[in-house]
C-alpha positions as a printed Julia matrix, in Angstrom:
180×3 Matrix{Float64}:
 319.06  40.96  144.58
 316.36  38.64  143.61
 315.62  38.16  146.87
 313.83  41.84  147.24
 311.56  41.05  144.56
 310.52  37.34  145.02
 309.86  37.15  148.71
 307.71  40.49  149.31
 306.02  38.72  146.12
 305.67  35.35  147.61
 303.95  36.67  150.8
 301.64  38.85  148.89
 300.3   35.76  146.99
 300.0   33.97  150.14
 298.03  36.51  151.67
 295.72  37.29  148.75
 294.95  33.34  148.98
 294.24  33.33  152.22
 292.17  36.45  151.82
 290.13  34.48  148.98
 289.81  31.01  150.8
 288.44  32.8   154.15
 286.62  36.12  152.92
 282.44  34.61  152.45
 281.66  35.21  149.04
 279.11  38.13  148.64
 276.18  37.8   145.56
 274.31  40.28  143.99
 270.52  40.03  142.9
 269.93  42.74  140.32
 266.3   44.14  138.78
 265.59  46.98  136.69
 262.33  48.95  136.27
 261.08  51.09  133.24
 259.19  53.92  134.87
 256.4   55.1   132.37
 253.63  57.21  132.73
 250.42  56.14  134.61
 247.79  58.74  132.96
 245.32  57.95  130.41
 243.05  59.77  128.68
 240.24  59.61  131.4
 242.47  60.73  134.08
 244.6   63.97  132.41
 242.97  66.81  133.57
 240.94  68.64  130.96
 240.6   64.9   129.11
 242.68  66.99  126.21
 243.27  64.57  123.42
 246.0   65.73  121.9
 247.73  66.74  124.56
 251.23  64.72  124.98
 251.75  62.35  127.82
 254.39  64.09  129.94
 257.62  62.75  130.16
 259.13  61.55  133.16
 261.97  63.51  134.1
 265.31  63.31  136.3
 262.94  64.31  139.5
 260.12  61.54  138.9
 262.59  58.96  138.58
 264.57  59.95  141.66
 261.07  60.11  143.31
 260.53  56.69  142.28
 264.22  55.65  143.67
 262.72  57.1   147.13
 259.49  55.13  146.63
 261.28  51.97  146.51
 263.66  52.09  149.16
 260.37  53.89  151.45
 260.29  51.62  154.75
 256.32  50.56  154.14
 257.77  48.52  150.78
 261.39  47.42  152.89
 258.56  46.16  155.76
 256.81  43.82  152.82
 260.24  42.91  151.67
 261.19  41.53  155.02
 258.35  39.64  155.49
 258.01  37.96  151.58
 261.63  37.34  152.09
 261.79  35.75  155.43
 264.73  37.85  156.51
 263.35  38.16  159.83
 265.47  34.57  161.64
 268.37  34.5   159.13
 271.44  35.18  160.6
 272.69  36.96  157.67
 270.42  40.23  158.57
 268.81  39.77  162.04
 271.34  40.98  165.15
 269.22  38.48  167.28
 270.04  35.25  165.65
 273.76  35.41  166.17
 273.17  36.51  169.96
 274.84  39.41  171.34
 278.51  39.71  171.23
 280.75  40.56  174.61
 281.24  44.07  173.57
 277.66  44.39  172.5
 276.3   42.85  176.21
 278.25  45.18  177.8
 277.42  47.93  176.17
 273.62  47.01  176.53
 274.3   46.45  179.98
 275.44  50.17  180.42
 272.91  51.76  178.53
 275.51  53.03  175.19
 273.47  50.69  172.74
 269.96  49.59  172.75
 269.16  46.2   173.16
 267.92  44.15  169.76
 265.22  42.26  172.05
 263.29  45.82  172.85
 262.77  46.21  169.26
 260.3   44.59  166.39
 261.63  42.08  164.18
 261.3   43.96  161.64
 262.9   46.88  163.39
 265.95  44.68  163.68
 266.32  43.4   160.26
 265.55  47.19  158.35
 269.23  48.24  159.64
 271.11  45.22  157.26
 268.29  45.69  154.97
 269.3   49.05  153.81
 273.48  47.54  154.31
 272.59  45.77  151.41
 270.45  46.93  149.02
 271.6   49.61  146.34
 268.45  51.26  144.1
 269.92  53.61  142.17
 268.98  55.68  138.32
 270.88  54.17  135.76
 272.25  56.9   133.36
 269.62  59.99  132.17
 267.43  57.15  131.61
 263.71  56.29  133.0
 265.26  53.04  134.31
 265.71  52.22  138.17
 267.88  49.72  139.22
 267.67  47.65  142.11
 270.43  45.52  143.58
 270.25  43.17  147.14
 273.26  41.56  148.37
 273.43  38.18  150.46
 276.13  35.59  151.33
 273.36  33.29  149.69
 273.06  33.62  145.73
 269.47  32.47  145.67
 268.27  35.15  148.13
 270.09  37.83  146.44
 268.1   37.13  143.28
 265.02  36.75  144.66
 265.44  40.03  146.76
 265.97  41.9   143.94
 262.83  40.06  142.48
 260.67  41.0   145.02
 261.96  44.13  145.39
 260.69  44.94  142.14
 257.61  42.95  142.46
 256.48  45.19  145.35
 257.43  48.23  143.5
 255.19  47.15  140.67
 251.96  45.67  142.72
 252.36  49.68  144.77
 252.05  51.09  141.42
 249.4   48.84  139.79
 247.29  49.78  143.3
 247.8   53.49  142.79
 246.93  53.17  138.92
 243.28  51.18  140.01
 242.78  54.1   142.73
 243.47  56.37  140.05
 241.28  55.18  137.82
 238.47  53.96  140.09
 238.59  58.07  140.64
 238.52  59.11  137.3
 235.12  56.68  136.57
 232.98  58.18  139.43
C-alpha cells in the first residue's frame, strides 16, 4: 500500500516545482517612518513653555497612513518612479487583451487610451503598495511590490522621501506663519 502514499506525493512535488520554476518572483521594498511632532515653541498656541509637546496618538498616525497613500503623493510617486511605460503597472504597455477589446468595444469597460497616464498606472499602484501602523507605535510602514527587486526598494524609498519633503513643506509654512 505504498503506492497510496508515494505517488499522490510524487505529483505534489512535481507540481510545487513547476509552480516555483513558472510563478515570477514578487520583491518587496520596505520603509518605515517615525512620526514626531512638528510644533515648536513659536508655533504652540499661547507660546506656553512648559507646556508638553502632545503626543501623537493612534488617530494622528492613522492620519498620517492616509496622508501617504493620498493620490497627490501616489501622482509624484509615479512620475519619480517612471512607472508610467513599464509593463509591470501600466494596462497600455501590454496592449489590450481579446476579452478586454471586446469588452471596450461594447461599452462594459472603459478604454485605458481615454485616460491619463497617470490615471492608468494609480490602479496597480495601490495593487501593490501596503502602508500600514506597525504595532501601538508612532511608526508607519511602507511596503511597494514589483517583479523587479531594484524598483521595489526604491519605491518604498521614494515613497518615504515624498512623505518627508510634504512634511518638511508644511513645517516651513508653519513656521513662515508663526514669524509674521
Amino acid at each position: 500500500h505504498w503506492q497510496w502514499v508515494a505517488i499522490p506525493t510524487a505529483i505534489a512535488f512535481l507540481a510545487s516545482l513547476a509552480f516555483v520554476m513558472l510563478v515570477t518572483p514578487r520583491y518587496t521594498g520596505e520603509a518605515r517612518l517615525l512620526l514626531q511632532t512638528s510644533d515648536t515653541y513659536f508655533t504652540r498656541p499661547g507660546n506656553d513653555r512648559f507646556e508638553q509637546q502632545p503626543q501623537i496618538d493612534e488617530q494622528a498616525v492613522a492620519s498620517q497612513v492616509q496622508v501617504v497613500m493620498s493620490r497627490d503623493l501616489a501622482r509624484e510617486a509615479i512620475k519619480r518612479l517612471g512607472l508610467v511605460g513599464n509593463s509591470e503597472f501600466d494596462p497600455e504597455v501590454g496592449g489590450l487583451g481579446i476579452l478586454q477589446s471586446v469588452g471596450v468595444m461594447l461599452g462594459l469597460i472603459q478604454d485605458p487610451k481615454d485616460r491619463a497616464p497617470e490615471d492608468r498606472v494609480l490602479e496597480n499602484y495601490y495593487k501593490n503598495l501596503l502602508v500600514y501602523p506597525v504595532g501601538k507605535s508612532r511608526i508607519v510602514a511602507i511596503e511597494f511590490r514589483s517583479r523587479d527587486p531594484e524598483l521595489a526598494a526604491k519605491g518604498a524609498n521614494t515613497i518615504a522621501a515624498l512623505y518627508l519633503e510634504l512634511n518638511e513643506a508644511a513645517k516651513q509654512k508653519q513656521a513662515k506663519s508663526a514669524s509674521a
